[in-house]
N, C-alpha and C positions, 0 to 999 in steps of 0.2 A: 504493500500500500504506500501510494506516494506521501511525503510531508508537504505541511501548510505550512503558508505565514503565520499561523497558532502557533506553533513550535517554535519558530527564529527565535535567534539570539542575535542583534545585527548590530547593537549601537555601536557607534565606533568602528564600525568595520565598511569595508568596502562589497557591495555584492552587486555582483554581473547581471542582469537584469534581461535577458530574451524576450523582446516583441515582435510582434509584427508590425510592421512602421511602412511598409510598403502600399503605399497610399495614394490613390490617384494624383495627378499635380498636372499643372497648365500656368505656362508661364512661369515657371517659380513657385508657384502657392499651390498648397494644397486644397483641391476641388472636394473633398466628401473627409471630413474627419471622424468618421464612425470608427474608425480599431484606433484610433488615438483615444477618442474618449471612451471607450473600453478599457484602454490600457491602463490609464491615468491612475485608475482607483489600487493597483498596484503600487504604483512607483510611490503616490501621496501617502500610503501608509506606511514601506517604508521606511521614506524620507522621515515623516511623525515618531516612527521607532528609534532614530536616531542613525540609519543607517548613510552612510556615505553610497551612494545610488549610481550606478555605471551602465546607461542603457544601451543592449547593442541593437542591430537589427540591419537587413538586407533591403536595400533599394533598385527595385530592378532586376536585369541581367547583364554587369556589367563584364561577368568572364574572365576576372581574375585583374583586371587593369582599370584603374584611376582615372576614372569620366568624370568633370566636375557636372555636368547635367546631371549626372546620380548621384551627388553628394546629400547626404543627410544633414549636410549642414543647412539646406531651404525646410528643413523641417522643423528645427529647432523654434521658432516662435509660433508656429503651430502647436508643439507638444507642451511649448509655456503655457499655453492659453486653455490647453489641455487640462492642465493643472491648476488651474484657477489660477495664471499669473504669476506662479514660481518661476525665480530664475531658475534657466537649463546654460550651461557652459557646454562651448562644443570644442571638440578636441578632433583632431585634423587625422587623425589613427585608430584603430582601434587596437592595436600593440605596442609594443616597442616605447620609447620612450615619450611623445604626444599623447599618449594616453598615461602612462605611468605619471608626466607631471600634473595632466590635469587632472588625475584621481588624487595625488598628495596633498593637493592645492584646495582640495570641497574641505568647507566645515563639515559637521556633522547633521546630517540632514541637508547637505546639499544634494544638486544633482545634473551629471554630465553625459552627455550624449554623444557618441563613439562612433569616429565614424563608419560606413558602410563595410560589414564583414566580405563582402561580392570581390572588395577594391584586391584580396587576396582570393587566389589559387586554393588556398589551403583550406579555407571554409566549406566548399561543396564537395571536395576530396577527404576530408577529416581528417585531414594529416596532423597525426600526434604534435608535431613542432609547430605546425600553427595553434592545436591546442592547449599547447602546454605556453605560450605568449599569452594567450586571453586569458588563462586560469593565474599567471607570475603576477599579475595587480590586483587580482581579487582574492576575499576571504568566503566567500558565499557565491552560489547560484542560482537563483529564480529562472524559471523559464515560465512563461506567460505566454507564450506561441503558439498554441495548439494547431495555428493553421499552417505553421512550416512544421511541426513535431511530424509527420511522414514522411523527411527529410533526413537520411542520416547523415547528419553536416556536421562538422565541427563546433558550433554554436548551441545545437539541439542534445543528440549525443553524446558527443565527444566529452563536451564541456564537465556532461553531467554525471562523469565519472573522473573526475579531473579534480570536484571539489565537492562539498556538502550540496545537494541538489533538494530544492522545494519546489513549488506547482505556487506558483501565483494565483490571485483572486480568480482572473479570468480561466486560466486553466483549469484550477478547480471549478470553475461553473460549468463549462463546459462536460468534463470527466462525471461529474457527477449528474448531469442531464441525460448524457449517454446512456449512463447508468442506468436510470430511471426509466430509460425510455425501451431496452433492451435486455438488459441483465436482469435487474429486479422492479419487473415492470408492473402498472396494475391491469388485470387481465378484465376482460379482452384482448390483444394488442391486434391493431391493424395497422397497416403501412400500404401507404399512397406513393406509386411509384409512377411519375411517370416523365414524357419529355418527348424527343424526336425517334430518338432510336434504340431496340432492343439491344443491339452489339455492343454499345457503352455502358449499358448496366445487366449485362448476365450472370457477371460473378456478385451484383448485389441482392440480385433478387433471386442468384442460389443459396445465398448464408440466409435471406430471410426465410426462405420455406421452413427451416428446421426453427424461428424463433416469433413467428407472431402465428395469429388463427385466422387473419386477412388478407389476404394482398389486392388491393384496388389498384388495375393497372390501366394509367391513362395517357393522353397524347399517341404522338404518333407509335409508340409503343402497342397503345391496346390496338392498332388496326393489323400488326402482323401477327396480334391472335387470334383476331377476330378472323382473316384471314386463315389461320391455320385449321379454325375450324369448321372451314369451308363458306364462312361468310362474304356476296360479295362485296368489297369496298370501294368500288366503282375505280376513280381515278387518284386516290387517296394515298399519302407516305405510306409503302410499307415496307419492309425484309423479306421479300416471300421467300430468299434464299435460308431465312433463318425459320419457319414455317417448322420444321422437323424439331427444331431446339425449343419454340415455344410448347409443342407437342408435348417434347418432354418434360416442361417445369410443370405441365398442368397436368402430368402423371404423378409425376414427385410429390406435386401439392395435394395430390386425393391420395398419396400413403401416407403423407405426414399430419392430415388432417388441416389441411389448410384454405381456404375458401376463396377460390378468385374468381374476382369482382371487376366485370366488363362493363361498360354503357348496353341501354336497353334503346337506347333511341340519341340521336345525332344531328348536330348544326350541319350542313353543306349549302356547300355554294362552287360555283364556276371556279375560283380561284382564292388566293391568299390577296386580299387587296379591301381598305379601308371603305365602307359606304356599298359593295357590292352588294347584288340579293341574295338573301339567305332562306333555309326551309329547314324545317326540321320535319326530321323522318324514322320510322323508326331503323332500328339497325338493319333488319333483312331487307328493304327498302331503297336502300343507294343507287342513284343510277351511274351505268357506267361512265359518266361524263361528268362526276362530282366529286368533290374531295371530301370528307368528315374533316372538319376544322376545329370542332369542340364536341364536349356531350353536349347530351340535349335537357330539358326541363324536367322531362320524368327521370332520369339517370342522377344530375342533380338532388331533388329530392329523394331518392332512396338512396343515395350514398351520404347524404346529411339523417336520414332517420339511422343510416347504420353508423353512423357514429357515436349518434346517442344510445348507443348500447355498447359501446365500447370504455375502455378504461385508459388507453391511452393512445393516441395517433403519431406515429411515424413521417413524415410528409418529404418527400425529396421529387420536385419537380412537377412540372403543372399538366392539369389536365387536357389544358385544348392550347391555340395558336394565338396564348394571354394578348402577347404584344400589339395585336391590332383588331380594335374595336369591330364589332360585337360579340370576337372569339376567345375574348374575359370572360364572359359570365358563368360559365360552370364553376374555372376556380376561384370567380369572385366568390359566387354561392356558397361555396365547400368551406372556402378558406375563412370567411363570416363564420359561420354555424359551428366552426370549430375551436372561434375563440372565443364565441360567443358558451358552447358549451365549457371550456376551456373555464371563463369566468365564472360560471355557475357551479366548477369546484366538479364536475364528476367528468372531467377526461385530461389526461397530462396531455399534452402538444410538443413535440420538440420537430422539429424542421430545418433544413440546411441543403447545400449544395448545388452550385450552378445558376440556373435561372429561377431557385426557390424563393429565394430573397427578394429579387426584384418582382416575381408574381404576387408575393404577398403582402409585400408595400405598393403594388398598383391598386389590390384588394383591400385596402386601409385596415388590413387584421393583423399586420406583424406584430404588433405591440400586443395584442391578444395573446398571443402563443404564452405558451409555459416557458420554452425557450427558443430562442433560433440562431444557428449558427453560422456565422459566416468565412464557415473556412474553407470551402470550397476542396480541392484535392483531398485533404484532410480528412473531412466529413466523409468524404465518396468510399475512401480506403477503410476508415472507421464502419461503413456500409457492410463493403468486403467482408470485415471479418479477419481485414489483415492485422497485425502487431506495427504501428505508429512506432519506429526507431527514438521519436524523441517522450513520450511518455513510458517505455518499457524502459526507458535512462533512469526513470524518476522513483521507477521502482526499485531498482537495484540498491 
């Protein structure tokens, strides 16, 4: 089991701090500071504990070479502001002695921002001797990065066998949502998978057959099942070369007892395009000259009544073709009714990966959810079923 910020012991001491700092930016400024102000709540307490504060983090893919357009130095009065207006001191290294003066130089409860780990070779290689410079100035390691921890890097990793390793606030929110949401879940558990295509999520939606009692599979996903079982889909996304594979997960899913859950009726229209006419039809219904763009109103409503019998929802990826009006409103509908039950205390919510986020803030329910993740790779691998090289660090 990994260690908290409950456990530090840090005044006085110096501790290496892992974010993700990788932040959109346009012209110099950073455009969206949401993982900044996730991070913040880490580093402010801390700094409060009296720790001397060393934040690192990757900007980019600069490939081992010193691009000042990736400098984390345009980020530093971003992650002040972050902070509620703490000064951040930026140090032009993140080894060697630019970092070593500006770590000797913080009082206690300062805090200094290091420059980009990317600017070295040695980060995404984990090369001991790069990790053994990051770990020569510090006494402690937090890692707060859940969303590079699928990364076995020098920063993630390496680090976190290099010195006394904790799980920051965010980390832990995260790790423990997972939790909840998978390991020790409240049952029912259903999981909502959907998106363009079958071939980018097979290995996730094979580790789920053996851990929920639901799988709601939506987007252009559910059409090459719908398809596989002999449904037709007119002129609609699908995989038919993957027809045999969905075959099989809906065999797998009636040994493991699992329940999958297609649309019963369908939006179509001529094409993917804003203002176009649309018809809903039921699913055995498509003509061949139509695409399925979203579910439809009865699918909607019986995947919102089945959640109300559920204990906790899974959510990675959207039902229909969200991005362009009127092919939101299934998972506008869903994604409502699931924080709205969410709020009313009898279903957990946890959600992440890809185009999950931006679906569910078009659907004004992100804030609804129990939790939601923006880690992207992260999340997906976590999906998997794979072991994350920077949290299996934390456990060691």
């Amino acid at each position: 089991m990994f260690k908290t910020l409950d456990e530090i012991e840090c005044r006085g001491r110096c501790v290496l701090v892992r974010g993700d700092l990788n932040v959109p930016m346009q012209d110099g400024l950073v455009t969206d500071s949401t993982r900044l102000d996730r991070f913040a709540p880490t580093v402010r307490e801390l700094s409060d504990k009296g720790a001397r504060v060393a934040v690192i983090s990757h900007l980019g893919r600069p490939k081992g070479e010193a691009k000042p357009e990736l400098s984390l130095r345009q980020i530093a009065d971003a992650l002040s502001t972050a902070l509620g207006g703490r000064a951040v001191v930026f140090a032009d290294d993140c080894i060697g002695d630019a970092a070593k003066n500006a770590i000797d130089n913080l009082p206690d409860g300062g805090i200094v921002l290091l420059e980009n780990l990317r600017f070295h070779a040695g980060e995404e290689a984990n090369d001991p001797t790069f990790v053994a410079a990051l770990a020569e100035n510090a006494d402690l390691f937090v890692n707060n990065g859940f969303s590079v921890s699928h990364r076995a890097h020098a920063s993630t990793a390496g680090i976190a066998g290099a010195l006394p390793a904790y799980a920051g606030r965010g980390m832990q929110a995260e790790l423990e949502a997972l939790a909840a949401a998978l390991e020790v879940p409240k049952k029912p558990v259903a999981a909502l998978v959907g998106g363009a295509k079958v071939s980018t999520k097979l290995s996730v939606l094979g580790h789920l057959l053996d851990k929920v009692d639901s799988l709601i599979i939506g987007g252009g996903m559910a059409n090459t099942f719908l398809f596989a079982l002999g449904t037709n889909i007119g002129a609609s996304l699908c995989e038919k070369e993957l027809a045999d594979t969905a075959r099989g997960i809906m065999a797998r899913a009636d040994e493991t007892g699992c329940q999958i859950v297609l649309p019963s009726d369908v939006v179509i229209a001529a094409g993917l395009e804003e203002g176009i006419a649309t018809e809903v039809v039921p699913i055995a219904a498509v003509p061949p000259d139509r695409m399925i763009l979203d579910v439809g109103p009865e699918s909607s409503a019986a995947l919102n009544q089945h959640l109300a019998n559920c204990g906790t929802l899974l959510w990675n990826g959207p039902l229909g073709a969200f991005e362009v009006t009127p092919f939101d409103a299934g998972t506008n509908a869903v994604a409502r009714r699931a924080a709205e039950l969410t709020a009313a205390g009898s279903l957990v919510s946890v959600a992440g990966g890809g185009d999950t986020v931006a679906a569910l803030r078009r659907a004004d329910a992100i804030d609804g959810f129990s939790y939601v993740s923006t880690a992207g790779g992260a999340f997906l691998e976590w999906l998997e079923g794979r072991e994350l090289p920077g949290v299996a660090a934390l456990n060691n």
